[in-house]
C-alpha positions as a Markdown table, in Angstrom:
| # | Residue | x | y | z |
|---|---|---|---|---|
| 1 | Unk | 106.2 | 185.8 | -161.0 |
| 2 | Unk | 108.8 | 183.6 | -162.0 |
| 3 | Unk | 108.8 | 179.9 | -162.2 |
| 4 | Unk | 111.4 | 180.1 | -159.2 |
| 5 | Unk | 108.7 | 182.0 | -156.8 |
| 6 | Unk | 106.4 | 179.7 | -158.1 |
| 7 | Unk | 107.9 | 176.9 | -156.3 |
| 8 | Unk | 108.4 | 178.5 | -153.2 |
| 9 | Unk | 105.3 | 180.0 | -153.0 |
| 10 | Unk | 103.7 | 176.4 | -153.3 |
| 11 | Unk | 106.4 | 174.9 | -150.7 |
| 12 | Unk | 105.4 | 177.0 | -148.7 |
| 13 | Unk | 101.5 | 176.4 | -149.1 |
| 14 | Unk | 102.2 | 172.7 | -148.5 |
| 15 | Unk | 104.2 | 173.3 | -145.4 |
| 16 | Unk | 101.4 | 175.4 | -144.0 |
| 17 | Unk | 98.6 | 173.0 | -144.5 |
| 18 | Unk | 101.1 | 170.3 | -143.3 |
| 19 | Unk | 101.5 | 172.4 | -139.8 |
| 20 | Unk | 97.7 | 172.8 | -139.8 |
| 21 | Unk | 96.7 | 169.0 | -140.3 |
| 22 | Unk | 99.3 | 167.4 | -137.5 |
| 23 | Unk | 97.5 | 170.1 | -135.1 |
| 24 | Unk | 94.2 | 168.9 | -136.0 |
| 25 | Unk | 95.4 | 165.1 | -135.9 |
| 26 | Unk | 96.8 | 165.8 | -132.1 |
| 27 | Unk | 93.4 | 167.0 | -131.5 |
| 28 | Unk | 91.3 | 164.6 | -132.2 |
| 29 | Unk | 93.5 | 162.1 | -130.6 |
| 30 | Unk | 92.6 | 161.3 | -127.0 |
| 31 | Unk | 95.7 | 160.1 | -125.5 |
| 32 | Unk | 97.0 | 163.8 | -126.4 |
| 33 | Unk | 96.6 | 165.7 | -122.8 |
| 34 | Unk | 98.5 | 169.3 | -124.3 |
| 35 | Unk | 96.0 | 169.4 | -127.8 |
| 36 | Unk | 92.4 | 169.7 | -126.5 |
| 37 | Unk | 89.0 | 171.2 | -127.0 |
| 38 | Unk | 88.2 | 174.6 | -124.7 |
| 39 | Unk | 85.2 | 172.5 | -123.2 |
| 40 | Unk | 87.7 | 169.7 | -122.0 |
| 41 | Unk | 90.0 | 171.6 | -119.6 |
| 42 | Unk | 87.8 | 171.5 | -116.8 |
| 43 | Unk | 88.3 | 167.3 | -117.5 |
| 44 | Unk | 92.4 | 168.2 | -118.2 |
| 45 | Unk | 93.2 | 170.9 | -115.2 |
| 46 | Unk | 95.3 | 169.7 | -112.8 |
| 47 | Unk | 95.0 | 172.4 | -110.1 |
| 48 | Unk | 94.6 | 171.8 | -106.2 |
| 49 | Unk | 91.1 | 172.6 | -104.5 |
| 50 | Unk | 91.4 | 176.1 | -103.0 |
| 51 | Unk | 91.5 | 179.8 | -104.1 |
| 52 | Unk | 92.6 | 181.0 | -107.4 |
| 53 | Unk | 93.1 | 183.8 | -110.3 |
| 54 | Unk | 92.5 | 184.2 | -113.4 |
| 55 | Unk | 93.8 | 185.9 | -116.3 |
| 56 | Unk | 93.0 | 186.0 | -120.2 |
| 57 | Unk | 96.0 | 187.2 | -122.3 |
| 58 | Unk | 96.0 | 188.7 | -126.1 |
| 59 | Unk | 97.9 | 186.8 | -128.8 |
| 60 | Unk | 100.7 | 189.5 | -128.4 |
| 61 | Unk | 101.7 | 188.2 | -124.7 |
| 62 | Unk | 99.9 | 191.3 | -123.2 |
| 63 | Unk | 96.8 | 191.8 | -120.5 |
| 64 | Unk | 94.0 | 191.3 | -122.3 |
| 65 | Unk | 91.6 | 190.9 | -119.2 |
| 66 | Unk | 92.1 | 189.9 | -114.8 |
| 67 | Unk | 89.1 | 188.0 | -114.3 |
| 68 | Unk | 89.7 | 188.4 | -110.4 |
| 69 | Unk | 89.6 | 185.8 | -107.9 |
| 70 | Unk | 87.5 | 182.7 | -107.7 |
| 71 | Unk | 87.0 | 180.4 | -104.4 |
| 72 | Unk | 87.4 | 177.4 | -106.6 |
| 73 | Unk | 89.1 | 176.4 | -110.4 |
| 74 | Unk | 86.2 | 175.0 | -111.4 |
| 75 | Unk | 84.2 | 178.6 | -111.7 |
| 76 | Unk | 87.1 | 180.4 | -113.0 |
| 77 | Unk | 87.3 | 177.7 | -115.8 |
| 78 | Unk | 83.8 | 178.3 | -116.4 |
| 79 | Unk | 84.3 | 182.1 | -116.8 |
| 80 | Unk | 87.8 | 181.5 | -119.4 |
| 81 | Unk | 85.2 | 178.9 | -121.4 |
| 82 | Unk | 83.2 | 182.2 | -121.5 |
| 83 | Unk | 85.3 | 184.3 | -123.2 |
| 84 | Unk | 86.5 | 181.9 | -125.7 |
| 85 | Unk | 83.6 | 181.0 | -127.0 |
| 86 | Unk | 83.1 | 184.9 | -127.1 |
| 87 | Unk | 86.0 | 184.7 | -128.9 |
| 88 | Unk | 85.2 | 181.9 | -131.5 |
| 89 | Unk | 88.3 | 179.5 | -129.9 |
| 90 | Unk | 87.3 | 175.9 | -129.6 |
| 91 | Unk | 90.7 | 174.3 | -129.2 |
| 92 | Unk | 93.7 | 175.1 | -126.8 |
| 93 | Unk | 97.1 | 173.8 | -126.7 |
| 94 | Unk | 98.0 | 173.8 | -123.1 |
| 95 | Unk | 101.1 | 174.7 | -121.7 |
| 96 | Unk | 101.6 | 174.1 | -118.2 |
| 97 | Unk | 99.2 | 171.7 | -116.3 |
| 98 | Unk | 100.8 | 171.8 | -112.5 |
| 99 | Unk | 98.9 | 172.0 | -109.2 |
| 100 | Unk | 99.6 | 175.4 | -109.1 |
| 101 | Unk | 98.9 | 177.0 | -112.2 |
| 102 | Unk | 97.1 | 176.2 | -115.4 |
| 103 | Unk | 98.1 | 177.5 | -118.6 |
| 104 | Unk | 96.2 | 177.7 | -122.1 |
| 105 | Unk | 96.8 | 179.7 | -125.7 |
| 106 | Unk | 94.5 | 179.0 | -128.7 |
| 107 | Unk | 95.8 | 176.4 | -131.1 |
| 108 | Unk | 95.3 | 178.4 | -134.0 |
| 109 | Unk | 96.6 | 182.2 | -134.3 |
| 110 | Unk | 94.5 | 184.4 | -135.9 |
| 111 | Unk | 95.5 | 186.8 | -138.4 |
| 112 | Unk | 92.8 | 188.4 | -139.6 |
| 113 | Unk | 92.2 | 192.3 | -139.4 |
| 114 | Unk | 94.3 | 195.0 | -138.4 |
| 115 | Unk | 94.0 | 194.4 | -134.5 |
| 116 | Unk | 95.6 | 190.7 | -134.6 |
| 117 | Unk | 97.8 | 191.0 | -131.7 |
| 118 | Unk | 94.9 | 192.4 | -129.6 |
| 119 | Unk | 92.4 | 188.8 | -129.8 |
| 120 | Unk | 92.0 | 186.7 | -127.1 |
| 121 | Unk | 95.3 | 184.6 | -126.9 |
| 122 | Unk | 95.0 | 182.8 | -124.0 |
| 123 | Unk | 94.4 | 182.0 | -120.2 |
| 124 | Unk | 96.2 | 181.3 | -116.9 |
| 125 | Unk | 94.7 | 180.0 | -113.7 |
| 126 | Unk | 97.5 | 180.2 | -110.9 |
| 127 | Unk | 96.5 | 178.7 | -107.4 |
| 128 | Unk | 96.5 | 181.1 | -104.3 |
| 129 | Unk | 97.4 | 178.7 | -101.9 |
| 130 | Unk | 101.5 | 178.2 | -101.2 |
């Protein structure tokens, strides 16, 4: 490796645990409503009181799991907490908050193993009521 990889190889390294670190900081800040722990978004969720489904997507955007329908967000919430502690995710960044819907995706992608666009990615709760 030449001195010229060298560099860009440890650019790239510092970049890296840059990205990581200003996650981490946004998390652990509480006036940061989008950066949060798993357990807080029942305290974040935004949704209207009424029926509602549930769905857990993989990392690659694809159907991971339908968790069905729920007579309330609160129990649906309960069963996405579920799964990612199943799943070893203890933060989300979340990416819509409406009264409709409710969308999650872990903060951190994983790539480890052959099967990394098949984890647990994220969740979406969309309200049933127009």
């Amino acid at each position: 490796m030449g001195p010229g990889e060298l560099i860009a190889v440890v650019i790239f390294a510092v970049v890296a645990v840059a990205v990581i670190l200003m996650k981490e900081q946004k998390l652990n800040d509480p006036s940061q409503m989008d950066t949060i722990f798993a357990h807080q978004m029942r305290d974040v969720c935004g949704l209207k009181t009424g029926p509602v489904s549930a769905t857990l997507f993989r990392q690659s955007g694809n159907l991971y799991r339908d968790l069905g329908l729920f007579n309330r967000w609160e129990d649906a919430v309960t069963e996405i907490e579920k799964s990612f502690r199943r799943a070893k995710i203890d933060s989300v960044y979340v990416q819509e908050n409406t009264s409709n819907r409710f969308e999650v995706i872990r903060l951190h992608h994983s790539h480890r193993g052959r099967a990394e666009g098949k984890k647990l990615g994220g969740a979406v709760i969309a309200s049933e009521v127009s």
